[in-house]
C-alpha positions in Angstrom: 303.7 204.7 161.1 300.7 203.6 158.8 296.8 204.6 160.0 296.3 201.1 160.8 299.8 201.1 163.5 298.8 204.7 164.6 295.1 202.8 165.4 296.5 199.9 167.5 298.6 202.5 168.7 295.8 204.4 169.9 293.5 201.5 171.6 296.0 199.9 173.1 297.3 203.4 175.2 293.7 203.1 176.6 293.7 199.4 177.6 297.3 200.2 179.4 295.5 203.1 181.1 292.3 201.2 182.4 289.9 202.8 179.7 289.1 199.5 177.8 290.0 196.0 179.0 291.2 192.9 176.7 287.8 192.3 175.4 286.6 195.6 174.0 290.0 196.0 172.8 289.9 192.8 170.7 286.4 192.9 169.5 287.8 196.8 168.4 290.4 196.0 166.8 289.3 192.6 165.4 292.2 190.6 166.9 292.3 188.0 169.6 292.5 188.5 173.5 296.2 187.0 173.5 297.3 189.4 170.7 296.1 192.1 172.5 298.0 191.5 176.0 301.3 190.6 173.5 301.1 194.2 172.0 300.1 195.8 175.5 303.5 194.6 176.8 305.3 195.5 173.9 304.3 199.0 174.0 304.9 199.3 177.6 308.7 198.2 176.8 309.3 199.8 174.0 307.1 202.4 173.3 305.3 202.9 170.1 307.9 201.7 167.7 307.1 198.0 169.0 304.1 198.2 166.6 306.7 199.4 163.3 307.6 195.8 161.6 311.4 195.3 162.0 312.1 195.1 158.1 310.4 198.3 157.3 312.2 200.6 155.3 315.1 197.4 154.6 316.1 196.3 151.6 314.7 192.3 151.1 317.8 189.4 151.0 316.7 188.3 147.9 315.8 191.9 146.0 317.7 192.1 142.4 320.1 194.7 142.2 319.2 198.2 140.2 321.7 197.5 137.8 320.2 193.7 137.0 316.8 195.3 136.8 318.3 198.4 134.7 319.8 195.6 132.3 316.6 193.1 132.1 314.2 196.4 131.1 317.2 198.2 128.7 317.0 194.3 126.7 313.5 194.3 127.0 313.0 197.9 125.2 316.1 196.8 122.5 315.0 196.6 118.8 315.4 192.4 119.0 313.3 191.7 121.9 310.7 194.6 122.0 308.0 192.6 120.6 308.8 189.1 122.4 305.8 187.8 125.3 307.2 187.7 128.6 307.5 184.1 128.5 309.5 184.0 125.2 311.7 187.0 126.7 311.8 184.7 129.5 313.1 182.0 127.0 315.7 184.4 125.1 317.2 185.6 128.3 317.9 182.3 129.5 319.4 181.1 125.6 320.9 184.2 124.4 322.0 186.4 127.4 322.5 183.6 129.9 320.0 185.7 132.5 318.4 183.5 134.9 314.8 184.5 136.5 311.6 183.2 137.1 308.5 184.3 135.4 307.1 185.8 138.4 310.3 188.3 139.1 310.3 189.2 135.3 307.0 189.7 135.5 307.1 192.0 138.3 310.1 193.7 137.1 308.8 194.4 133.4 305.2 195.8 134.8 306.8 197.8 137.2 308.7 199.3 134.7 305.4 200.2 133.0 306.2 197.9 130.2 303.0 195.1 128.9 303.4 192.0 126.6 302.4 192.6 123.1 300.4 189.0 123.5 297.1 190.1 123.4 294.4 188.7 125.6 290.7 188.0 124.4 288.0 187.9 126.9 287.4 184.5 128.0 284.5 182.3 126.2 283.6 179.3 127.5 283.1 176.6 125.1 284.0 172.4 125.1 287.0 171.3 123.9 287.2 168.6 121.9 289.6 165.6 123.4 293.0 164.9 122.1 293.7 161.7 120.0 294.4 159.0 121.7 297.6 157.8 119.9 300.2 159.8 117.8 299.4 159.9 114.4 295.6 159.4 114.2 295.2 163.3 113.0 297.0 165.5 111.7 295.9 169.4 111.4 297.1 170.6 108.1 297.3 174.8 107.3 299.0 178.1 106.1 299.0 181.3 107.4 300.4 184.2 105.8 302.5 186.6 107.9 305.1 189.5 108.1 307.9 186.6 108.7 310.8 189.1 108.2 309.3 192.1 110.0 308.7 194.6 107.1 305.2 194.6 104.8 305.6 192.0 103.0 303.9 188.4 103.9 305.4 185.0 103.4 302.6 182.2 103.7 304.3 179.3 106.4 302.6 176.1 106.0 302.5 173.7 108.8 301.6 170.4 109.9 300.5 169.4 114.2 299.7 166.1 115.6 296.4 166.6 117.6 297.4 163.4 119.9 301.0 165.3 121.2 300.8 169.0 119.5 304.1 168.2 117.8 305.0 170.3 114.5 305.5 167.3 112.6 306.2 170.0 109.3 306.7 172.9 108.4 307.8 175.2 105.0 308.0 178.7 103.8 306.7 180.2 100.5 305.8 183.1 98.7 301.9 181.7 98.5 299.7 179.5 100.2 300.3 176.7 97.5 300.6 172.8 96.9 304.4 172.8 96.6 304.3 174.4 100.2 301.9 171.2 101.0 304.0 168.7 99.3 307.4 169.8 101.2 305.3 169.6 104.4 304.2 166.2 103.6 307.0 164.7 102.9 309.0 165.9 106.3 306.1 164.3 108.0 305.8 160.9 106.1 310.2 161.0 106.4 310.5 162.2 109.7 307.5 160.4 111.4 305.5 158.2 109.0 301.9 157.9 107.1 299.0 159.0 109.4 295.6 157.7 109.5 294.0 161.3 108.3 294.5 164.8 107.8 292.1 167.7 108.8 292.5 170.4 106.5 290.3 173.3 105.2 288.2 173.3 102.1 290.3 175.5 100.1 291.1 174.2 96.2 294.2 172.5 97.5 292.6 169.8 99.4 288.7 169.8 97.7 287.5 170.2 94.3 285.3 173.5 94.1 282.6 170.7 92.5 282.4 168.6 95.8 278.6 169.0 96.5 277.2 170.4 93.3 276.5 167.1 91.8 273.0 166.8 91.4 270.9 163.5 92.2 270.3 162.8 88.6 274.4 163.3 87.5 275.1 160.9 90.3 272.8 158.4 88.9 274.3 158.6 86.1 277.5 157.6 87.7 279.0 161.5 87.3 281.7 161.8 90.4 283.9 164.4 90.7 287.5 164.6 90.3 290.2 164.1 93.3 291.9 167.4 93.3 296.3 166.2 93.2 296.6 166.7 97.1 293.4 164.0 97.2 294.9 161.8 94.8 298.4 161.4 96.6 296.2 161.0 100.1 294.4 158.4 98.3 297.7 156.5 97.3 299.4 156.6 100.6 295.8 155.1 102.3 295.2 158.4 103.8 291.8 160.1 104.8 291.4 163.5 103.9 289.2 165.2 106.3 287.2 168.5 105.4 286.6 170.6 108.3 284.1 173.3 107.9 284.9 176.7 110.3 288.6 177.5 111.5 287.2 176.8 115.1 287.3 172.5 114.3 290.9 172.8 113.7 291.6 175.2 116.3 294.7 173.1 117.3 296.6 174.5 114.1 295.0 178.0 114.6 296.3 178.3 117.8 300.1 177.3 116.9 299.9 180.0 114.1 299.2 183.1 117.0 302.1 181.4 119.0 304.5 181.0 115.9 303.5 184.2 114.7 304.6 185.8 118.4 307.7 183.7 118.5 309.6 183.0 114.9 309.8 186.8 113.7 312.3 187.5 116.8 314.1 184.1 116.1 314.7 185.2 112.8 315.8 188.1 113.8 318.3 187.0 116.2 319.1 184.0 113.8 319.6 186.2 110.8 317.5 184.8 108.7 315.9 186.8 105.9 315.0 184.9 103.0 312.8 181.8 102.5 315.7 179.6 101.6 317.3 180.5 105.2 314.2 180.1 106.7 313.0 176.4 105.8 316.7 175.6 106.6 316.2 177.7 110.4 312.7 175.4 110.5 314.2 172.1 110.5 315.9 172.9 113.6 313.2 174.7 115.1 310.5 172.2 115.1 313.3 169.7 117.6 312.9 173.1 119.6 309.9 173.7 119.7 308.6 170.5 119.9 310.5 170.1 123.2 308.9 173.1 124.8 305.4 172.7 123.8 304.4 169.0 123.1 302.5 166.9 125.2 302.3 162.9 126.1 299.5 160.9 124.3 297.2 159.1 126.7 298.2 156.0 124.6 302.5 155.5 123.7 301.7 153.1 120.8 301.9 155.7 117.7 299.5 155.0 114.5 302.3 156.4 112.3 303.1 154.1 109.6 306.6 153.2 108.1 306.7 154.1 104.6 307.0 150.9 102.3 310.1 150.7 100.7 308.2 150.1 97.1 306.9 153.6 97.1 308.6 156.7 95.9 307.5 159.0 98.0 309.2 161.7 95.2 306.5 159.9 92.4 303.7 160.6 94.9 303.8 164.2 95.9 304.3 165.5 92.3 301.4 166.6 89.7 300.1 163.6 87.9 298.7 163.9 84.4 297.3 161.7 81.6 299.2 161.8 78.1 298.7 159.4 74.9 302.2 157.8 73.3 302.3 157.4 69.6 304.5 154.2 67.9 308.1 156.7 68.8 307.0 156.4 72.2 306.9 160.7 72.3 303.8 162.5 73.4 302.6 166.6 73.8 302.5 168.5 76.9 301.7 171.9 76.7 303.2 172.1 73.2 306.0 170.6 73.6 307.1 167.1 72.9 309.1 164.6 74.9 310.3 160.8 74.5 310.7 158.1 76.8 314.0 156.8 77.2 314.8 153.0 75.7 316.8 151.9 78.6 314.6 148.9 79.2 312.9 147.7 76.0 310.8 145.6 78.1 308.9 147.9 79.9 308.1 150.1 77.3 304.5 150.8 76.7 302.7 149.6 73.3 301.6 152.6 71.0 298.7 154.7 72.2 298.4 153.7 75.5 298.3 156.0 77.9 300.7 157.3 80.1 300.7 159.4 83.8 302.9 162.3 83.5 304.6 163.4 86.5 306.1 166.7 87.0 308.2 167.8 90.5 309.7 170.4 91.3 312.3 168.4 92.6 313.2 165.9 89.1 311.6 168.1 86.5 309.3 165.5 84.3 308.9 162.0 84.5 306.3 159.3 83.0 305.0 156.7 84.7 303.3 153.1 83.1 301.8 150.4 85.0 304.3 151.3 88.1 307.2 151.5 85.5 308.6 154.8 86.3 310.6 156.6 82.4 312.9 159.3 82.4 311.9 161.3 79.5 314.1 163.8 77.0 313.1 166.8 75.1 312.2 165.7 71.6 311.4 167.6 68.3 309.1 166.6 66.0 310.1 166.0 62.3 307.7 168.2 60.5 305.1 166.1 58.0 306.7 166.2 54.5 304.2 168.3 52.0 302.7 166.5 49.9 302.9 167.2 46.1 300.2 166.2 43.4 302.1 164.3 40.0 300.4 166.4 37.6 300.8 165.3 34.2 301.6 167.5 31.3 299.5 170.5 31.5 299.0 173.0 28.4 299.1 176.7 29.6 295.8 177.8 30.9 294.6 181.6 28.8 292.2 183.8 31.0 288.9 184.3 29.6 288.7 188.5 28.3 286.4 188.9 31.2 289.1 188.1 33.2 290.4 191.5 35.9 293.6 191.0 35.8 294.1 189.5 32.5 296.1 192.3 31.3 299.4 193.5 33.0 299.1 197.5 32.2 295.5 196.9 34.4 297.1 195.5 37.4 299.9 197.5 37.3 297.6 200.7 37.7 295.6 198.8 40.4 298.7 198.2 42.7 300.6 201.8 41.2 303.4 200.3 39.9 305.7 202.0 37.0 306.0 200.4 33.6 309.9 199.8 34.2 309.3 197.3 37.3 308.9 194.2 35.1 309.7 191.9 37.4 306.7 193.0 40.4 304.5 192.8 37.3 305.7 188.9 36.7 305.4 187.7 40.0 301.3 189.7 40.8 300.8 187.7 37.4 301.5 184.5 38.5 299.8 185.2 41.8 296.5 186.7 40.4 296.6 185.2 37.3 297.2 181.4 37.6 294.5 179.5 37.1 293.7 178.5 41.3 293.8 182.1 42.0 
């Protein structure tokens, strides 16, 4: 019996032998009158063990067996889901080892076991939260994070893309670096897979702003100076999107917040996946997004999405691609980085007239094109034909003498000067043409 039984125990002997009545009893023992006259005729039946609650020292109905709680704590502690949250383990169970239980019961289980979640938990700071976007597609949060992807030391830099309306991933791409092919991959699965949204939040790194943005002073903009759209800012501009610079990784805490859960999560589904290279990976993404998507996304408080369709007169390949400006000459060829290329003839029409100039568009995905008034050219690798040297028609000339002052008028000198011996006549010919003609 516990102190508290042995107590009842104890007062209640006294009210059955006239010591205490009813009332001193309850106020004692901080229970009601009627409770006290219940366990005075209990006891009087059945003695002491009326107070011991009938299931003590039973096993529940609904208690897991040792051997499903040995098996839930032996995956738990495995190499593949040691460093999964309880919810994700949760998840996995479910998926991958077809276990069934709540998150309460795991819960329980797992701390009883002495085991924690790796998710760490910050002390709680109040602050306001902005609102969600009303409708689908008004903002997009736009960021990379570099991580340990593939367990190991070295980081890969996963860029990403989240609606703020829903918290969908609306794109997502592995690379080495943080870097505007990673940006343009994202893009595109968004614009494909969803549509063009109104804006884009994004930090102020290179990528998105010109390191000049602000440094203008009142007198260069006067003057009319502006300052030059950085090729993320110039594709945003052609599609009719805003490019918003936030300021502190706080204002586009939506996307900070998927990188901790992505960060807890995609290592073990890697893992489990197979997946240990960056091709496998963005492959393993475009499956994962449905996925995750499905667990994590929310309703907007408005259905009507302000995604829209891309227009089937843009090339959304000519868009996200490096744009710069080249000058054609009369062979329609121009120079990039030292080399030359020519535009193809295919359509005489079209051609642009000599020394006009030309956008040059380079992809990783069709190499090099050129573009002129919205006339997209393939272009081919082209070689120069070198400029012809030009000769002077010099007449009849008589044969110039050197003046007796003259260093190297005499071949025994120069041959001493450059140590040659009397036999090498033909060395001595050729340093007396050199040396001794009359443009020497």
């Amino acid at each position: 019996m516990s102190q508290k039984q042995l107590n009842r125990f104890a007062v209640i002997s006294k009210v059955i032998d006239g010591h205490l009545t009813n009332a001193e009893a309850s106020a004692s023992l901080g229970i009601s009158e009627r409770q006290v006259i219940r366990l005075k005729k209990g006891i009087i039946a059945d003695g002491a063990a009326f107070l011991i609650h009938k299931n003590t020292n039973r096993k529940p109905a609904h208690a897991f067996e040792s051997n499903f709680v040995d098996t839930i704590i032996a995956l738990k502690e495995s190499d593949v889901y040691q460093g999964a949250n309880f919810l994700h383990f949760q998840e996995l169970l479910e998926r991958q080892e077809d276990i069934k239980i709540s998150y309460s019961a795991l819960h329980s289980v797992l701390v009883q076991a002495n085991i924690l979640s790796p998710k760490k938990r910050r002390r709680f700071k109040p602050h306001r939260r902005r609102k969600r976007k009303q409708q689908k597609g008004l903002l997009i949060q736009m960021d990379a994070t570099p991580f340990e992807w593939f367990g190991g030391s070295e980081k890969f830099s996963l860029h990403g893309a989240i609606d703020d309306a829903t918290g969908q991933i609306v794109g997502l791409y592995l690379t080495k670096n943080e870097c505007l092919h990673g940006y343009w991959e994202t893009t595109r699965q968004m614009i494909l897979n969803h549509g063009i949204p109104v804006s884009i939040y994004a930090d102020r790194h290179a990528i998105f702003l010109s390191q000049n943005t602000g440094k203008l002073s009142v007198e260069d903009q006067l003057a009319g100076k502006v300052v030059n759209d950085t090729q993320f800012g110039r594709a945003m501009k052609e599609l009719g999107i805003t490019l918003i610079p936030a300021r502190s990784p706080q204002a586009k805490g939506r996307v900070e917040r998927l990188w901790e859960t992505l960060q807890s999560r995609l290592p073990i589904e890697f893992a489990i996946a197979g997946v240990s290279s960056v091709n496998q990976a963005n492959i393993f993404l475009a499956s994962y997004i449905h996925a995750f998507n499905e667990r994590f996304s929310v309703t907007p408080a408005e259905a009507e999405s302000a995604f829209r369709t891309l227009p089937d007169s843009i090339d959304i390949d000519t868009v996200l691609c490096v744009k710069m400006k080249r000058v054609v000459d009369s062979g329609f060829a121009f120079s990039f980085y030292n080399r030359h290329f020519v535009l193809t003839t295919a359509n005489q029409l079209l051609l642009p007239p000599p020394k006009a100039t030309v956008s040059v568009l380079i992809s990783t995905r069709f190499g090099i094109k050129a573009q002129y008034n919205h006339t997209v050219f393939e272009v081919l690798p082209y070689i120069k034909p070198a400029k012809a040297a030009k000769v002077k028609p010099y007449g009849k000339r008589e044969p110039w003498i050197p003046p007796d002052s003259h260093y190297f008028k005499y071949g025994h000198a120069l041959m001493n000067k450059v140590s040659f011996e009397d036999s090498d006549r033909d060395i001595l010919l050729m340093l007396e043409l050199i040396f001794l003609k009359q443009y020497a």
